[in-house]
C-alpha positions, 0 to 999 in steps of 0.5 A: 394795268400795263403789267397785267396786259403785258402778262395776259393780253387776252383781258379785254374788260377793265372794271372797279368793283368793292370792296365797299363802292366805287362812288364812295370815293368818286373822284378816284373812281372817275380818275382811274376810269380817265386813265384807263380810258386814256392809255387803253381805250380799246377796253371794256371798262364796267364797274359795280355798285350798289347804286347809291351814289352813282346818279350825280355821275351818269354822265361822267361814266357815259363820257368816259366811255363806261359800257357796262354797270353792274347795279346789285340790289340788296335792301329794300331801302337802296331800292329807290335810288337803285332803280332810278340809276337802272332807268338813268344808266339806260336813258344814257345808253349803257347796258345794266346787269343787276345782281340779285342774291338769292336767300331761302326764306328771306327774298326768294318769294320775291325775285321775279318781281325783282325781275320783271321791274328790273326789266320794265327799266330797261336792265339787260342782265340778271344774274342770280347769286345764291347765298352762301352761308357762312359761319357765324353769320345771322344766315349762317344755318340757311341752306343753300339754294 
């Protein structure tokens, strides 16, 4: 981080996204917040996650300063967890964004009410990803949104 400040001041935002999810490794996740918090506290640090793993450490990202989590929401069988961590996340005063990706065919019926429960929990965010196909892929031949 000291390299790339000293090569573009400007970063004001420190975060932890993918591959895979911070707390798939939250020890080293937590760790590298500690740091970051540590040697350079005037940074917005935020992370994503798909919102599995990150209950047991709401408290950890408060105390470490953490202001922003991005929670994406995919399948249906994340859902539970997911928006039990938006709800926790705000119970903790911490604003939310939710990344919702947008496939023709597949979710597109059902994105506002993605939306409006998302918002009942407090979400502060939603940002809309359109799918993008790529070849040899089960949504290869879906069109763009």
């Amino acid at each position: 981080m000291d390299a790339v400040l000293e090569k573009e001041p400007r970063i004001t935002v420190a975060g932890i996204a993918g591959p895979g999810d911070p707390f798939a490794n939250p020890e080293e996740t937590l760790e590298t917040m500690r740091l970051l918090n540590k040697k350079h506290p005037h940074l917005i640090f935020c992370l994503s996650s798909n919102g599995m793993g990150i209950l047991p450490y709401l408290d950890d990202l408060k105390e470490l300063g953490v202001s922003h989590v991005t929670i994406t929401i995919s399948a249906k069988v994340l859902l539970d967890r997911q928006l039990a961590a938006i709800k926790g996340l705000k119970e903790r005063g911490i604003t939310v964004k939710v990344n919702s990706i947008v496939i023709p065919g597949i979710n597109d019926h059902h994105i506002t009410e993605v939306s409006k429960l998302c918002a009942e929990l407090g979400a502060d965010i939603q940002n809309m990803i359109p799918l993008k196909p790529t070849a040899d892929t089960p949504f290869a031949d879906i069109t763009e949104p």
